[in-house]
TORKOL-4160 file (C-alpha; in steps of 0.2 Angstrom, whole numbers, padded with zeros to 4 digits, m for minus):
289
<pt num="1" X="0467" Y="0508" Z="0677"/>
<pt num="2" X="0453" Y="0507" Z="0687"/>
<pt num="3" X="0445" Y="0523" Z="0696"/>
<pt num="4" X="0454" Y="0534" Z="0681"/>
<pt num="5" X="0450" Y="0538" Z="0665"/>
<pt num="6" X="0457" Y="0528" Z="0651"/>
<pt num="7" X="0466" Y="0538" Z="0637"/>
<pt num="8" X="0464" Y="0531" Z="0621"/>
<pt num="9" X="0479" Y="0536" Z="0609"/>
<pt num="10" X="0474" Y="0537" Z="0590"/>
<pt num="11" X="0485" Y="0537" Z="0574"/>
<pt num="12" X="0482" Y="0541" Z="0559"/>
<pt num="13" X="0468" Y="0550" Z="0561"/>
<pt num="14" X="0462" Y="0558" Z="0544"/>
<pt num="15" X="0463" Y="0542" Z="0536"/>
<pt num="16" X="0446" Y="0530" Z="0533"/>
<pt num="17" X="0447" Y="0521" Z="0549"/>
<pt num="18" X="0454" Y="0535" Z="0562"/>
<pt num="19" X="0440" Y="0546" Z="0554"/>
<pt num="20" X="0426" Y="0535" Z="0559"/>
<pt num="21" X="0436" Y="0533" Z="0575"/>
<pt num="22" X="0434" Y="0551" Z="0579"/>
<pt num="23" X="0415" Y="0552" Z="0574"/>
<pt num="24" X="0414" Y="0536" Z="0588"/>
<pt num="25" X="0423" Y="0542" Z="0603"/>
<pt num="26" X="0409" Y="0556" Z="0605"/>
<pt num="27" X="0398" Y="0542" Z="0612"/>
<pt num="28" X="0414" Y="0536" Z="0623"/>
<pt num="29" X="0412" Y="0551" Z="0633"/>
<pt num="30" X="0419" Y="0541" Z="0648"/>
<pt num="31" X="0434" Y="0540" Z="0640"/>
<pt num="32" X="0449" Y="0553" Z="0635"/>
<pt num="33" X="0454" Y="0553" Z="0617"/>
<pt num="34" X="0468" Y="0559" Z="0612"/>
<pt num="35" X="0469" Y="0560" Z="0590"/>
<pt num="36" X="0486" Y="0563" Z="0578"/>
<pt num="37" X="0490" Y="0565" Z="0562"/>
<pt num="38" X="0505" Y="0562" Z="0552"/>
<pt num="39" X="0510" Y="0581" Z="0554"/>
<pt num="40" X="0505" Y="0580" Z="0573"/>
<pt num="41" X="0518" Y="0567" Z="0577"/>
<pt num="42" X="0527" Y="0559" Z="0565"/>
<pt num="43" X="0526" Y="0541" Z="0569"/>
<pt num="44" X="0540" Y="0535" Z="0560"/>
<pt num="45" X="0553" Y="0546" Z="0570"/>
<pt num="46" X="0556" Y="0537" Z="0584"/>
<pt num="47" X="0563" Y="0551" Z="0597"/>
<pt num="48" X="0542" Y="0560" Z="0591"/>
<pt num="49" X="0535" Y="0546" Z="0595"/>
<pt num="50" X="0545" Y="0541" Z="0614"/>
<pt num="51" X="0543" Y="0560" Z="0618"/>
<pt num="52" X="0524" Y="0560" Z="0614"/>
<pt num="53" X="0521" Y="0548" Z="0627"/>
<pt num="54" X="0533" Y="0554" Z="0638"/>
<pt num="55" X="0522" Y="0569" Z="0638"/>
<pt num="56" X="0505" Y="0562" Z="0637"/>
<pt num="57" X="0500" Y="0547" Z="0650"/>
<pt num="58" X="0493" Y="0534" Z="0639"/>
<pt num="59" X="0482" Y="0517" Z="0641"/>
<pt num="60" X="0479" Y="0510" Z="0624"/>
<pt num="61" X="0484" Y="0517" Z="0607"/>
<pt num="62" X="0477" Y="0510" Z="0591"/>
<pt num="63" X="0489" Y="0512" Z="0575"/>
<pt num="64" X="0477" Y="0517" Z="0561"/>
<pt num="65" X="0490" Y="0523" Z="0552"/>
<pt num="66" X="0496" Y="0517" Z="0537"/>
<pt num="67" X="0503" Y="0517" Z="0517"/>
<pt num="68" X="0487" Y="0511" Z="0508"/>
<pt num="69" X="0493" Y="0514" Z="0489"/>
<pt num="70" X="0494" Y="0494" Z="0483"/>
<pt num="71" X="0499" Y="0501" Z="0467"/>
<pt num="72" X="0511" Y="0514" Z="0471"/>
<pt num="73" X="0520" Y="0504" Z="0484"/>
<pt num="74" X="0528" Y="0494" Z="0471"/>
<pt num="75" X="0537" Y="0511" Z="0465"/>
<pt num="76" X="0537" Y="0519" Z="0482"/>
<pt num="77" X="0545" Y="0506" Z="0491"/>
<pt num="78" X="0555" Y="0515" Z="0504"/>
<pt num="79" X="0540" Y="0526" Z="0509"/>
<pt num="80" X="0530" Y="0510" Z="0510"/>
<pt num="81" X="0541" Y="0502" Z="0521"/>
<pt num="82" X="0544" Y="0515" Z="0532"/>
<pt num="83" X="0525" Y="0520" Z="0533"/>
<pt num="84" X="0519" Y="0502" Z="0536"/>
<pt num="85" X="0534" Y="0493" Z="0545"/>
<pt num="86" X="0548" Y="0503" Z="0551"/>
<pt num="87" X="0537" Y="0516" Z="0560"/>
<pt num="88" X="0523" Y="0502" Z="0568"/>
<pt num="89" X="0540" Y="0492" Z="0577"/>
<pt num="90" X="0545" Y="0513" Z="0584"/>
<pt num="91" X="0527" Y="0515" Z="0591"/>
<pt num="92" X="0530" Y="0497" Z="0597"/>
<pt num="93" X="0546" Y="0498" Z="0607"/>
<pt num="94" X="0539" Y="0513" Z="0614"/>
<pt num="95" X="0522" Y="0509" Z="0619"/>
<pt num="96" X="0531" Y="0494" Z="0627"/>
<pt num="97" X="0542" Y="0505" Z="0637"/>
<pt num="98" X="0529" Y="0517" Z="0641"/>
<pt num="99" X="0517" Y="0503" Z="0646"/>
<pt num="100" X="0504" Y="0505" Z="0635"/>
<pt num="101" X="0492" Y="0491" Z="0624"/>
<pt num="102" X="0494" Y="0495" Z="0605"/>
<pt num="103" X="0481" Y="0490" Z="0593"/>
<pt num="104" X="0490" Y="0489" Z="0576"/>
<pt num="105" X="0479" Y="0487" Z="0559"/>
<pt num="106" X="0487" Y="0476" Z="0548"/>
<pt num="107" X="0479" Y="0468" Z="0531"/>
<pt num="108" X="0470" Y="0451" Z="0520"/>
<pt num="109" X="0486" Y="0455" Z="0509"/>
<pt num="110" X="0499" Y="0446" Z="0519"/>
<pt num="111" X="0491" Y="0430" Z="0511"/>
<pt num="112" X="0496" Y="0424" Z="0493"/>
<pt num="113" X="0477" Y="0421" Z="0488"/>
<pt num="114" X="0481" Y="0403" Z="0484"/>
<pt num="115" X="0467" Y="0398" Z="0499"/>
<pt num="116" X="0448" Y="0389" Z="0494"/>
<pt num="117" X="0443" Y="0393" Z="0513"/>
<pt num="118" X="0442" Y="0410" Z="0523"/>
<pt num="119" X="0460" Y="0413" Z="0533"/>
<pt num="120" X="0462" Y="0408" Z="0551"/>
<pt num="121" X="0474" Y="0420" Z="0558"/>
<pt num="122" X="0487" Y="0404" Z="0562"/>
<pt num="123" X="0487" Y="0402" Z="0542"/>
<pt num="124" X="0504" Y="0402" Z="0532"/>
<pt num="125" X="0508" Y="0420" Z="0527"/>
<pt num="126" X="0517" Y="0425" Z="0510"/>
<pt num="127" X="0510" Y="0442" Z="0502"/>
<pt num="128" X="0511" Y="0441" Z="0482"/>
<pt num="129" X="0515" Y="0461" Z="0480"/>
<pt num="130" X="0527" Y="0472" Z="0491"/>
<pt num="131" X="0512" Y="0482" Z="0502"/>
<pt num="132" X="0506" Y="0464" Z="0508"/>
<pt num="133" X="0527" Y="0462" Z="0511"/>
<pt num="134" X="0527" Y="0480" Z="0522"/>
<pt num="135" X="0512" Y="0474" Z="0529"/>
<pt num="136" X="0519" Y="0460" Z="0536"/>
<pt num="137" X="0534" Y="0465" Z="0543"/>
<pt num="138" X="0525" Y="0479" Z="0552"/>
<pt num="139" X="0513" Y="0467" Z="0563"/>
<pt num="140" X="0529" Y="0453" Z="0566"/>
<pt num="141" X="0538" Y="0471" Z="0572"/>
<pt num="142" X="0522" Y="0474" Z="0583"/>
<pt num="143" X="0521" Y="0457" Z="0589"/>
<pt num="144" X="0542" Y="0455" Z="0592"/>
<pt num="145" X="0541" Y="0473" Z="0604"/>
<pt num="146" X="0526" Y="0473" Z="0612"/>
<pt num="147" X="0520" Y="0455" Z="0618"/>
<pt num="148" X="0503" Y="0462" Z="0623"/>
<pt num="149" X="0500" Y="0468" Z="0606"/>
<pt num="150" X="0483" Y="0464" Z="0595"/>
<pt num="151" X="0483" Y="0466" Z="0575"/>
<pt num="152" X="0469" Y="0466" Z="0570"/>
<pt num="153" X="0470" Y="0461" Z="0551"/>
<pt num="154" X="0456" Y="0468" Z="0540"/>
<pt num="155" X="0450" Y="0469" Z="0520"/>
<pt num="156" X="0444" Y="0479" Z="0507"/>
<pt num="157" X="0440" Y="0493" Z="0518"/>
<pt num="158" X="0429" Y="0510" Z="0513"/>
<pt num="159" X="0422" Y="0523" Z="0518"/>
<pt num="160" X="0413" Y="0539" Z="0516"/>
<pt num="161" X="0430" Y="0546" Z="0518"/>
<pt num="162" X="0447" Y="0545" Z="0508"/>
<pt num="163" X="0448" Y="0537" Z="0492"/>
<pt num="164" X="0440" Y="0520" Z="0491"/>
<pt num="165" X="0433" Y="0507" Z="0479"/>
<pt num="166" X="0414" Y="0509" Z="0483"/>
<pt num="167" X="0417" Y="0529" Z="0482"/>
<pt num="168" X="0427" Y="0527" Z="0466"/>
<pt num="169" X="0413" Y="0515" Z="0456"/>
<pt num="170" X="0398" Y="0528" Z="0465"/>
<pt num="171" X="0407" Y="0543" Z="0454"/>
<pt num="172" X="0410" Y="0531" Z="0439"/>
<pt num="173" X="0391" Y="0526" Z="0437"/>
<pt num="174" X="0386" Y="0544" Z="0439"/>
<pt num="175" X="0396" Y="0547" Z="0422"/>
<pt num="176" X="0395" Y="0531" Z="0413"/>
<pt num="177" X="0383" Y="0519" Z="0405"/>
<pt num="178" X="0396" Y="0505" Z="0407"/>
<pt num="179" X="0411" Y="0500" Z="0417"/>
<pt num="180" X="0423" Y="0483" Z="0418"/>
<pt num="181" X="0425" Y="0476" Z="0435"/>
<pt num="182" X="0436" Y="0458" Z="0438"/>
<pt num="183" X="0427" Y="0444" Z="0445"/>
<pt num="184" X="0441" Y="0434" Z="0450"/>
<pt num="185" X="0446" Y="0441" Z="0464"/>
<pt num="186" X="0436" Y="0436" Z="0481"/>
<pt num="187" X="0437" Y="0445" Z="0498"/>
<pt num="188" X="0427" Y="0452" Z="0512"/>
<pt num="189" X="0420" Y="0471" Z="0510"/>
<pt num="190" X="0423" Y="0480" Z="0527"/>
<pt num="191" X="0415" Y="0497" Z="0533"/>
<pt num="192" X="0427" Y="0508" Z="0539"/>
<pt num="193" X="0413" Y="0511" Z="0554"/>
<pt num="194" X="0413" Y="0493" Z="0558"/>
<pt num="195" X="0428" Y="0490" Z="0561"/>
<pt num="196" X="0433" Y="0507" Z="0573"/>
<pt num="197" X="0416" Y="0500" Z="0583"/>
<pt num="198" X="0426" Y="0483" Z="0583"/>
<pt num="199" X="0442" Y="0491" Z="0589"/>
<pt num="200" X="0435" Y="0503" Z="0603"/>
<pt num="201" X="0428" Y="0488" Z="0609"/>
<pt num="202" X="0444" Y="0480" Z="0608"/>
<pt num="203" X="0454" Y="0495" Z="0617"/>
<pt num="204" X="0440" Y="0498" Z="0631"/>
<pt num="205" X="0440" Y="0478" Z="0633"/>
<pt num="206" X="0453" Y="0474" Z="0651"/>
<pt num="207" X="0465" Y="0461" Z="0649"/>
<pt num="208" X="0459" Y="0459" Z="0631"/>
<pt num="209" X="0472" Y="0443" Z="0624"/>
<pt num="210" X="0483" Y="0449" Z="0613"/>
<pt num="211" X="0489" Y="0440" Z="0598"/>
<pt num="212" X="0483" Y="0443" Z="0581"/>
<pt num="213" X="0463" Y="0444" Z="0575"/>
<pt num="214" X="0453" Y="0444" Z="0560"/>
<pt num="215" X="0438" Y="0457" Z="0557"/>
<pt num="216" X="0429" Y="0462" Z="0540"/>
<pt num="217" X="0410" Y="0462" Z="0535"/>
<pt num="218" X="0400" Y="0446" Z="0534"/>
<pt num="219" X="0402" Y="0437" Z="0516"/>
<pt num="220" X="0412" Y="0433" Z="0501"/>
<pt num="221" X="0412" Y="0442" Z="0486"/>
<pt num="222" X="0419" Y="0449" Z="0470"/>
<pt num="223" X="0425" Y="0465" Z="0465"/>
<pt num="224" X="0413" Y="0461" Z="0452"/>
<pt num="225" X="0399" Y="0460" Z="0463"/>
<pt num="226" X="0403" Y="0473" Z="0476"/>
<pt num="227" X="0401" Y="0486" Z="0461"/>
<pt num="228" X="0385" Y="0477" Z="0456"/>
<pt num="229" X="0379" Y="0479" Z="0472"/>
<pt num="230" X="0384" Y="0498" Z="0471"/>
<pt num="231" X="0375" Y="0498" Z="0458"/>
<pt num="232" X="0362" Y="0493" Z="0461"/>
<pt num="233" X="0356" Y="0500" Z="0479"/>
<pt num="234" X="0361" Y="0517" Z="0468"/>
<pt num="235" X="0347" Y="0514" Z="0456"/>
<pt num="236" X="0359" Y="0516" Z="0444"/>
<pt num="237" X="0356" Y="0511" Z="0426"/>
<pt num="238" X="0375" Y="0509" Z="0423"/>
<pt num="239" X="0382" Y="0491" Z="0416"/>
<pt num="240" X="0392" Y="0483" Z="0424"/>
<pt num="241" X="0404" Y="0471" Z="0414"/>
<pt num="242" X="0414" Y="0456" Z="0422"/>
<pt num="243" X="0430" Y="0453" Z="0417"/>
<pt num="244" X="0446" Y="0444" Z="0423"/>
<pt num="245" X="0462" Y="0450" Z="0432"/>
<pt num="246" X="0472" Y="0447" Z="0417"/>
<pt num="247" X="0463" Y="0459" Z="0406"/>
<pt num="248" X="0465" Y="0473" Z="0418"/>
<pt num="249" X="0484" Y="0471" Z="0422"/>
<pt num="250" X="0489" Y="0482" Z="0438"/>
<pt num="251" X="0506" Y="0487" Z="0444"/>
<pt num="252" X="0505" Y="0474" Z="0458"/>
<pt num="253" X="0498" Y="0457" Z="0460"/>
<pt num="254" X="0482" Y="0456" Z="0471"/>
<pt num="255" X="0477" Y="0438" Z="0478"/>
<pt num="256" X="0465" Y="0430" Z="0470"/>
<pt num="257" X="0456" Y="0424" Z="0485"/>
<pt num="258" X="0458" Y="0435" Z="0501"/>
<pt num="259" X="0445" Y="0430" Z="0513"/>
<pt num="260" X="0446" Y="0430" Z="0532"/>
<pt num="261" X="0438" Y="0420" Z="0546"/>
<pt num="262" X="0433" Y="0431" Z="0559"/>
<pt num="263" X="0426" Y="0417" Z="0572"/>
<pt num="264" X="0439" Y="0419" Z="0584"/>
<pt num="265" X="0438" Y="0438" Z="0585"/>
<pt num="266" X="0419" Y="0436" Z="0587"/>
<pt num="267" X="0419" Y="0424" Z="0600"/>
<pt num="268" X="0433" Y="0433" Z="0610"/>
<pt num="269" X="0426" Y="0449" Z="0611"/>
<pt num="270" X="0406" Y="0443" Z="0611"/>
<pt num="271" X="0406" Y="0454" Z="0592"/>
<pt num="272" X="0392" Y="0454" Z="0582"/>
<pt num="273" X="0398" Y="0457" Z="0563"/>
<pt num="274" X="0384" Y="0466" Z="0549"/>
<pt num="275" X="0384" Y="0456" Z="0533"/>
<pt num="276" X="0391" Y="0466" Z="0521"/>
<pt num="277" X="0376" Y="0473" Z="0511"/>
<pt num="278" X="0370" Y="0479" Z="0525"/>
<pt num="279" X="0384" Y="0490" Z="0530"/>
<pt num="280" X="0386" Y="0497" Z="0512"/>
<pt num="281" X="0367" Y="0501" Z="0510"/>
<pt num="282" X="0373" Y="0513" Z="0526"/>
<pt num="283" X="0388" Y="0518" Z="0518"/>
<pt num="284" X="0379" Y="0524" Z="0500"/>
<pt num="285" X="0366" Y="0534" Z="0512"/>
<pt num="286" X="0380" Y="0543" Z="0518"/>
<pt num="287" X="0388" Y="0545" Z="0501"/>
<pt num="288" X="0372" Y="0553" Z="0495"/>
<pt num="289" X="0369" Y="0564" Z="0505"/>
């Protein structure tokens, strides 16, 4: 790859994290990106996919593509599982074939939540609802075609893009004087900025070692405290109320604890990770605006 440029292919790219992909790679000028949407090419057609990069000489493509809806998957089930498995082993087997590094996002939910310490990456997997299930398949799919593959797991992630939880509480304390949040559930908030810094890295890294990686903002909260959070760097004189998972029944199961250890991707790829209050007080400023 040396003397050329390197073409950097990216999925999904109106979602959270290919949207704060594309607002990066204008201070990558050195390198040739190269973004799709769903419409553009279809990842889960396999013949769209194989002709794509027949056409397009690629070095590195980062899967940020993906069926987000917890909730709906439980309902959508074949969409989910096309979206989040079937489609990531297609852009496998071809990436393989066509030589190329993939970078595939995966997700905290491929963990039952029964943990007390944050997830090494080697930890026993068994997802409680059916997007941690498609989830899972997706990145053993990834891992089984493409040897030289990375996942990179990730939690909680937001944005000033999309739909998201810290865009979701923003607009209910604007039009409410009290809201309900669980506090049994623990995890790691993640900017959506954060990470696509994280995964350019990754993709401009040579002989970066593939396998799979943990990455999500400093510190373990709540929902609960995640909203007070909001909340508070809003100014907002909303209340907000704790309460527990079984008052607030959802169509899928979350894990109770979801937490993920991201030493050996901070020590691999010499990362330094924002605490998570940090990253959101940015994020709100965005928000605002």
């Amino acid at each position: 790859m040396n003397g050329k440029v390197k073409t950097i292919w990216i999925t999904g790219a109106n979602g959270q994290v290919g949207s704060e992909l594309r607002k990066l790679a204008t201070f990558y000028p050195k390198y040739n990106f190269l973004f799709t949407t769903r419409e553009d090419v279809p990842i889960h057609d396999a013949a769209l996919v194989e002709k794509f990069l027949f056409h397009n000489p690629v070095d590195v493509c980062i899967n940020a593509a993906a069926y987000t809806a917890v909730d709906l998957a439980e309902k959508e089930r074949e969409q989910a599982m096309l979206v989040n498995a079937t489609a990531p082993g297609y852009l496998a087997s071809a990436c393989y074939l066509h030589n190329v590094r993939l970078i595939h996002i995966s997700t905290d939910y491929v963990f039952d939540g029964n943990g007390k310490v944050p997830y090494l990456e080697d930890d026993a997997v068994d997802p409680v609802n059916f997007y941690g299930q498609t989830k899972l398949i997706g990145e053993q799919e990834v891992l089984r075609l493409h040897l030289q593959s990375i996942v990179v797991r990730t939690s909680w992630v937001y944005s000033t893009f999309g739909k998201n939880f810290v865009k979701t509480i923003y607009k209910l304390i604007k039009e409410r004087k009290e809201i309900s949040v669980v506090n049994d559930q623990f995890g790691c908030p993640t900017y959506a900025a954060d990470l696509a810094n994280a995964l350019l890295l990754i993709a401009i890294t040579d002989n970066a070692p593939p396998g799979i990686y943990h990455y999500c903002n400093k510190g373990i909260i709540s929902w609960y405290d995640f909203a007070e959070a909001i909340c508070t760097l809003s100014n907002s004189s909303c209340v907000v109320f704790p309460i527990a998972t079984s008052h607030y029944p959802t169509p899928a199961k979350r894990p109770a604890f979801s937490a993920l250890n991201t030493e050996k991707i901070k020590k691999t790829f010499h990362l330094s990770i924002p605490d998570w209050k940090q990253s959101l007080k940015i994020c709100l400023q965005d928000i605002v605006q």
